[in-house]
N, C-alpha and C positions, 0 to 999 in steps of 0.2 A: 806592529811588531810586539812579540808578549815580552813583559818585564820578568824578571827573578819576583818571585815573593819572599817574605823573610818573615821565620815562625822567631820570634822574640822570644818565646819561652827556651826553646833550643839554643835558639844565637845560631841556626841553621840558614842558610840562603836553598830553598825552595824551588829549581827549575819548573818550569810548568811543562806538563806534559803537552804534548800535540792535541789540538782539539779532534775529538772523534765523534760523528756525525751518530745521535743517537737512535740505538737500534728501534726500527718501526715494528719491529714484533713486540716488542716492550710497553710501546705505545699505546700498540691494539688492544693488549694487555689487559695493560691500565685504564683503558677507555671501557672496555668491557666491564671490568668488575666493577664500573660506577655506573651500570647501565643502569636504570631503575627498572625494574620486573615485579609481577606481581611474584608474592613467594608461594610455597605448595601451603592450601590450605590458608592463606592469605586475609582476614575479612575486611579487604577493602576492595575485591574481588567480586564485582556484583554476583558474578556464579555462584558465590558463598555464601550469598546471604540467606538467611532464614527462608526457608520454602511457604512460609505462610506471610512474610515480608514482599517475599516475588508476588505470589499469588495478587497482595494487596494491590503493587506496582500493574499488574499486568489487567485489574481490574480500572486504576488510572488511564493505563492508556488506551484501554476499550472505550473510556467513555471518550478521547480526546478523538481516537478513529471514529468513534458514531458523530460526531459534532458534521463535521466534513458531510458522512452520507447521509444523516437527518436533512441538513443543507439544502442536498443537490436535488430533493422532490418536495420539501414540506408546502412549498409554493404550487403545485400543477395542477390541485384542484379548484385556485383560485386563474385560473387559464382564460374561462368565460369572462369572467369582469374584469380580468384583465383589459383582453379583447376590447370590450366596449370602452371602457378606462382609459385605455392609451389610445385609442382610435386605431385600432391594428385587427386583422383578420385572422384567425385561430389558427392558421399555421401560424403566423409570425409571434403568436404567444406561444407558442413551445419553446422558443431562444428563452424565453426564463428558467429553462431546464437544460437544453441542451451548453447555452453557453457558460452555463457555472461547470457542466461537464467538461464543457473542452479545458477549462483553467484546468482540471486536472493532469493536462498533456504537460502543462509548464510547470507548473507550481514544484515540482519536483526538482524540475531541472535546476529551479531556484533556492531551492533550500536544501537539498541533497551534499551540495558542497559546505553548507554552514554549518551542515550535521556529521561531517564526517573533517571538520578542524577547531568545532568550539563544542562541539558534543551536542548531543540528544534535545537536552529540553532547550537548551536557546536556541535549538532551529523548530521548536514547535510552540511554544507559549507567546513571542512575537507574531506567528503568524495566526495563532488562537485570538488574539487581542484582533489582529487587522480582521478576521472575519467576523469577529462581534460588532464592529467600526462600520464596516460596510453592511452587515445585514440591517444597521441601521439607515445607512444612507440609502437603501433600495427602500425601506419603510416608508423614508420622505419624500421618496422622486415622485413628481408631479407626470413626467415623461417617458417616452418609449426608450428614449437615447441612455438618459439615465436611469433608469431599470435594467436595460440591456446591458450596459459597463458595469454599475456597479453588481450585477451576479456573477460577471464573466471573473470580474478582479476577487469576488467570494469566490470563485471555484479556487480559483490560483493559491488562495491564503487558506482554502479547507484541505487542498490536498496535501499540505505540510505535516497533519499528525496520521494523516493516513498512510502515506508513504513511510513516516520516517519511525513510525511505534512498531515495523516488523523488524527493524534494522535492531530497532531497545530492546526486544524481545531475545532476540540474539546475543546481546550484550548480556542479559543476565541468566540463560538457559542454555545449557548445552545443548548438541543436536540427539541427545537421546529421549531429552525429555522436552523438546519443545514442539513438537506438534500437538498435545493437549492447547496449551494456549495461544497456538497458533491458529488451530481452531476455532476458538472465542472468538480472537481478532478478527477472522475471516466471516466470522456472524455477525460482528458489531457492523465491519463492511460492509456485507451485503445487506444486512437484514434492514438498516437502515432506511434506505430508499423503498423498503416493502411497506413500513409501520408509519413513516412519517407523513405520507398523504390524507392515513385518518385525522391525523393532529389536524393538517391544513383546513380538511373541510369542515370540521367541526368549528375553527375558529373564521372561516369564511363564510359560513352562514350564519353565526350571528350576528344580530343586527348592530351592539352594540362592542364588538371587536373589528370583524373585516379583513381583506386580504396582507392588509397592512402587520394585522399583529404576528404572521406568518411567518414575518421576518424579525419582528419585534421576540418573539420565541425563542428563534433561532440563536439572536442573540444574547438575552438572558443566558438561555444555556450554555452558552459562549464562555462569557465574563464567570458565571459559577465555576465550569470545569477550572479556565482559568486560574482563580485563586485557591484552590483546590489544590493543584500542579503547583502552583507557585511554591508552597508551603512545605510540599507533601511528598513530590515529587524528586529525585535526588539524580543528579546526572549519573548515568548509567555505561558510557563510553571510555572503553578501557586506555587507549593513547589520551583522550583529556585526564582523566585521574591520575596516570601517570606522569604527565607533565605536571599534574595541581604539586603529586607527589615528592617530584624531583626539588621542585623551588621550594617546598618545605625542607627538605633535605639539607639544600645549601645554604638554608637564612638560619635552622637549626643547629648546623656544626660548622659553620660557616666552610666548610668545603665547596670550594666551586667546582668539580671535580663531576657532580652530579648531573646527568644530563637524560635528555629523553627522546628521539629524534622526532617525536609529533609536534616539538617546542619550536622547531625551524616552518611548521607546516600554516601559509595563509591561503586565504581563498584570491585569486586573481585571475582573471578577462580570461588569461590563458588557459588557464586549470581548467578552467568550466568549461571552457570550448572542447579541450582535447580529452580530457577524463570525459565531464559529462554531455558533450553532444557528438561528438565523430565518434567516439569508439560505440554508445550504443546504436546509432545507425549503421555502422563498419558490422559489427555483428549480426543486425537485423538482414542487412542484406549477402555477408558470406557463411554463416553457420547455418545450415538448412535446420536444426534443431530450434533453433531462436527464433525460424520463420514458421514453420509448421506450428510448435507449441504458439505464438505470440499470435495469428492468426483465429484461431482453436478458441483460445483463453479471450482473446479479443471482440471474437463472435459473439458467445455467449453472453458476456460482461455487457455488451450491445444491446441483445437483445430482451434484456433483464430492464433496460434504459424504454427499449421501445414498449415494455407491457405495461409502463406507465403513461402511456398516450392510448391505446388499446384498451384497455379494462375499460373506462370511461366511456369508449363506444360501441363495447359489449353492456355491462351494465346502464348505465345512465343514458345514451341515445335509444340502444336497441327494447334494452327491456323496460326503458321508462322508472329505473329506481332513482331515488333521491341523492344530493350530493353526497352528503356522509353516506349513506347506505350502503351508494354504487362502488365507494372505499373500502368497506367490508372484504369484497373477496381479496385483496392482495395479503388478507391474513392467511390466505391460504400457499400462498408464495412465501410469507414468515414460516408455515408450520415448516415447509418442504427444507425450508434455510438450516432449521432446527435439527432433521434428522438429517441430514448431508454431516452437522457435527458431531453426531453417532457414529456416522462411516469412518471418517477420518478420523477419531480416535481408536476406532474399535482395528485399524491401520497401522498403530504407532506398535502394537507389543510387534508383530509382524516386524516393522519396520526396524525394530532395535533388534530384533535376532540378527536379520540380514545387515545391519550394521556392524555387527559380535561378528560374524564370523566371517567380514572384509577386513576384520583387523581393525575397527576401531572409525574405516570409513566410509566416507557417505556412498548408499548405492542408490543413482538416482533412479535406476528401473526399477527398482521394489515401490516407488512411485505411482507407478503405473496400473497394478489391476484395481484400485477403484476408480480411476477416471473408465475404465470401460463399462463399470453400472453407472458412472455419472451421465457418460454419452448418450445412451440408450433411455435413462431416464429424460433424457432433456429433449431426448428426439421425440420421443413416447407424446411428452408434456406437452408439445409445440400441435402436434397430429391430432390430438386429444381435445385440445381448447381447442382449434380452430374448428375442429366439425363436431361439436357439441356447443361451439357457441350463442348460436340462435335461441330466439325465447321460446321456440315449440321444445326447447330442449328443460327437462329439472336445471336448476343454477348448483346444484351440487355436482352438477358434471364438469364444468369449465371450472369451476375451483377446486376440486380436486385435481384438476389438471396441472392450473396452477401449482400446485403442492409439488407435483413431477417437476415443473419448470426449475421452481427453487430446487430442489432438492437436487436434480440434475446440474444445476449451474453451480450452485455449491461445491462439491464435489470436484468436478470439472478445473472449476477456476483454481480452489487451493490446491491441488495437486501441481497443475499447470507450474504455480509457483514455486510447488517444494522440488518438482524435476529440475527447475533452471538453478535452484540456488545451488544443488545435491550437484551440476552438471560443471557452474562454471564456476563454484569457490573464491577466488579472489576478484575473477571478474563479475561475480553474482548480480552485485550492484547495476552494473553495465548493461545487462541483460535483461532484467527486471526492468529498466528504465527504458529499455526498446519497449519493453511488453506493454508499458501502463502509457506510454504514448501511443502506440498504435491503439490499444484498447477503448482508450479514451478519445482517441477520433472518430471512432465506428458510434462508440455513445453518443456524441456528439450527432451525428449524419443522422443515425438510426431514428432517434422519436422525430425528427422532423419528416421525415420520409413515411412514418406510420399513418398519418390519419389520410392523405391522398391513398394512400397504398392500399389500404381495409376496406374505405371509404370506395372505392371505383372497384376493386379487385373481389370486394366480398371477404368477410375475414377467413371463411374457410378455404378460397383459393390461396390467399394472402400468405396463409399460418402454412398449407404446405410448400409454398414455394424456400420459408423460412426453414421449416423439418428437413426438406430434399437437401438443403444447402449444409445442417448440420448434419445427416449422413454420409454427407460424404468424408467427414474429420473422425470418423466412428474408427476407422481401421488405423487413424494415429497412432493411438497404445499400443496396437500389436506393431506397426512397422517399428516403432522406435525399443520395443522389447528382443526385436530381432536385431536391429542396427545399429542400436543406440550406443554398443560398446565401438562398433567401428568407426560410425561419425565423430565418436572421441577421439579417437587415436588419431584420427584428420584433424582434427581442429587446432586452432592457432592460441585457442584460447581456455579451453577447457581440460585439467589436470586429469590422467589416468593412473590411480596407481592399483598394478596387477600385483 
């Protein structure tokens, strides 16, 4: 029951009014104006920051992306003494390639959620640390068991700054101006696994290094980027800053009023199951756009894996070059990496008209006409090496061919990627994580399947069974330039705005 109150200064007795249930528009109000947002022009704003600041950042996370694909080959030329080393037969030495590849199926799935509730670098510098950790433990293994575990667990903690430095990139470029260093990042990716085989055999035949220091390298490089990042590196994920923001806010005016809703977000069993493993399977298997491209993109990214099982039995079986030497040509699969990132920038002015004049949004078909001189280049590439790879052939033929390969697959794969993110905006994440797990199983499959395959097949029946298989993905860009707007308006998951 309410009592009277009594105002003493008046000598009034005070009825109280009926309690009235406070209005929730009020609420919303008030809850809103304490939202914490970045403001217009804001410089806490990674968007904001100084363009030769970005620059610096996006030069960081290239080196943290090449860590991961230096990785996943700098070991393949040491393959033979493996072989004899572990008491293993040369197919079963390619799992020191293939199984650090497959950790790339997981490694995302694993750290994808830590990057997207505690930000950017602490789901990439922990697992930076663990692949310098393990590429020492594979330095020490005595064994087949242990060699094969500890590369598989290096693929899983390399695939952390590879995955998650496209997501950083994001965070601090808008989509007008980021396909320049989108770019780079897509070079440091690929190029990686082209360049780092020369390292391997350089340091596998000398007498006084060995296969061991292959990983010994690996890791150095590791621990440098590492404290590098540590120092250097500043989190770039706009819901963490925002929350860092908010608790500033309410320790500084001591208003608790301030709030930010990323501040309610943890990583749990559940989240990760239904964010990150059923929805991107659910999409792989119902958007035919996620199957075609992720297929496409998969292939290729494959068969980039398989030419480092191949080169070594075109050069060094067939034409008798020496280890380092027969490393030589995949600089030609570097050069090709190099100009695919001429394509795709010379892409971007193109691609920001067509973004001007959607009003500001993404159009993932303007995506599209250079994957169809990537296809054609990669098809070219595959047809090319294979029946000019014999030694009655000059070796300037099969590595210029090479050159088609890269530069084709280049091409090919970053597009692949900017159509999915340009297609499914909030669900981007989801979609890309379909892509780089299927991709990353085919890597996996692929070089193991190469040296039987060459080896009995002949490489030139070998390479066109390979070219046949990627002509027939050739007419992709054109169906998805005719369909691509209606598969949208189908889809469950992917925004159209007309």
């Amino acid at each position: 029951m309410l009592s009277p109150a009594v105002d003493l200064e008046k000598g009034e007795i005070n009825h109280p009014s009926p309690v009235v249930p406070p209005s929730t528009e009020g609420v919303k109000d008030d809850k809103e104006a304490f939202l914490v947002r970045f403001e217009k022009d804001d410089p806490e704003d990674p968007k904001n920051w100084h363009p030769y600041y970005r620059a610096w950042l996006a030069v960081e996370m290239g080196m943290l992306a090449l860590l991961g694909s230096v990785g996943s080959s700098i070991i393949t030329p040491a393959e033979p003494v493996l072989s004899v080393y572990l008491g293993v037969d040369r197919e079963t030495s390619v799992l020191v390639l293939s199984l650090f590849v497959l950790g790339f199926s997981f490694g995302p799935l694993v750290f994808a959620p830590i990057s997207e509730v505690y930000g950017r670098k602490w789901s990439m510098l922990p697992a930076v640390f663990g692949l310098g950790v393990l590429s020492i433990a594979t330095a020490v293994s005595k064994n087949a068991a242990s060699v094969f575990v500890t590369r598989f667990l290096g693929g899983v903690f390399g695939a952390a700054p590879m995955s998650n430095v496209s997501a950083a990139l994001g965070d601090i470029y808008p989509p007008q101006t980021r396909g320049v260093p989108m770019a780079f990042m897509a070079m440091c990716i690929v190029g990686g696994p082209t360049i780092a085989p020369l390292i391997g055999a350089a340091l596998t035949v000398n007498p006084h290094l060995g296969w061991r220091w292959t990983e010994y390298i690996e890791a150095i490089m590791a621990f440098i980027v590492l404290v590098i990042s540590f120092f250097f590196l500043p989190e770039t994920y706009a819901p963490v800053l925002l929350k860092r923001k908010a608790r500033r806010l309410r320790e500084s005016t001591g208003d608790q009023r301030y709030w930010h809703p990323s501040e309610k977000d943890r990583v749990t069993l559940n989240n990760i199951v239904t964010k990150h493993l059923s929805r991107p399977l659910l999409m792989f298997f119902t958007e035919p756009m996620v199957t075609c491209i992720a297929f496409y993109a998969s292939f290729v990214y494959g068969l980039l894996f398989l030419t480092l099982e191949v080169f070594p039995i075109v050069f060094e079986d067939h034409r008798g070059w020496s280890t380092v030497v027969s490393t030589l040509p995949f600089l030609g699969i570097f050069v090709g990496v190099i100009f695919a990132l001429f394509v795709n920038i010379a892409n971007q002015p193109r691609y920001a008209k067509a973004v001007a004049a959607n009003k500001g949004r993404a159009v993932p078909e303007a995506r599209l006409p250079p994957m169809i001189l990537g296809g054609a280049l990669f098809s070219t590439g595959i047809f090319w090496f294979g029946w000019t790879a014999a030694p009655k052939y000059h070796w300037i033929l099969p590595v210029t061919a090479g050159g088609f390969i890269g530069a084709g697959f280049n091409i090919v794969f970053q597009q692949c990627i900017n159509f999915l993110v340009d297609t499914y905006g909030p669900y981007a994440a989801s979609a890309v994580s379909g892509n780089n797990f299927l991709r990353s199983l085919l890597a996996f499959g692929l070089p193991l399947a190469a040296r039987p395959m060459f080896l009995n097949m002949g490489v030139g029946p070998a390479a066109s069974v390979l070219g046949g298989i990627s002509c027939l993905a050739l007419p992709v860009p054109f169906l998805f330039m005719k369909y691509s707007l209606r598969l949208r308006r189908m889809s469950k998951f992917a925004p159209v705005n007309e």
